[in-house]
N, C-alpha and C positions, 0 to 999 in steps of 0.2 A: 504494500500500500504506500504510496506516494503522500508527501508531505501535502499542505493547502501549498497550493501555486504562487500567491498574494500571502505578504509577510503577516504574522499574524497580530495583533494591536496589543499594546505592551499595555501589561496590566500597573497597578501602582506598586507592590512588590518587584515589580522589572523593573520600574525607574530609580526606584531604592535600591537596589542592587546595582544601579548602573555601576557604580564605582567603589561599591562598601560590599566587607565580608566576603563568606569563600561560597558565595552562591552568588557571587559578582557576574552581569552578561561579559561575555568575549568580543571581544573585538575581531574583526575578519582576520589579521597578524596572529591573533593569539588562533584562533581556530585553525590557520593552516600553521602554525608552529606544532598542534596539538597530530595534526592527520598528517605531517610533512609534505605538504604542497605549497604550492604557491600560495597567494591572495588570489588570483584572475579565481585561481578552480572553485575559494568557496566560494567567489561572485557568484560562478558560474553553477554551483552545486543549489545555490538561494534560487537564482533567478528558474531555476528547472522545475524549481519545489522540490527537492531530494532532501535536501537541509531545513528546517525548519528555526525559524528567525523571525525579529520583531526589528520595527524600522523605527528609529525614533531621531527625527526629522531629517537629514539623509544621510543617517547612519547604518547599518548594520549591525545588530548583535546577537549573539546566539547563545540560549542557555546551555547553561553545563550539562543538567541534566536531556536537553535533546541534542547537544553532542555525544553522549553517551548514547541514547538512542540508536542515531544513527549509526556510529561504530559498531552496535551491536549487529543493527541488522545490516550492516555491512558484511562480517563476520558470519551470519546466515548465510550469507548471499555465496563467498566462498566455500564454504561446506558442502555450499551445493553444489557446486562447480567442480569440486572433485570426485 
């Protein structure tokens, strides 16, 4: 199942978190530091809907917890493949 296409609306715990504590959102650097890619690819993983992220005015940020998501079913996704 594929992420919403359209970033999803930051709730007011995401904007609290923008910058505070260890449920802080990521910044597009930190998430391809975290996958070891570039920045273009999570553009590129957001703008697909594969990634799921919340835009907070022309930012990107992506929870930790649906980085972890997707890692996960990433990780599915190879298991399969072999």
């Amino acid at each position: 199942m594929l992420a919403p296409r359209i970033p999803t609306i930051p709730t007011i715990s995401d904007l609290h978190a923008l910058h505070v504590g260890p449920g802080a959102l990521l910044t597009v650097t930190e998430v391809a530091q975290r996958l070891r890619v570039c920045n273009q690819t999570v553009y590129r993983l957001c703008q697909r809907g594969v990634l799921v992220h919340v835009r907070i005015i022309d930012s990107i940020r992506v929870r930790p917890r649906d980085l972890a998501a997707y890692i996960a079913a990433q990780s599915g996704v190879q298991k399969r493949r072999r």
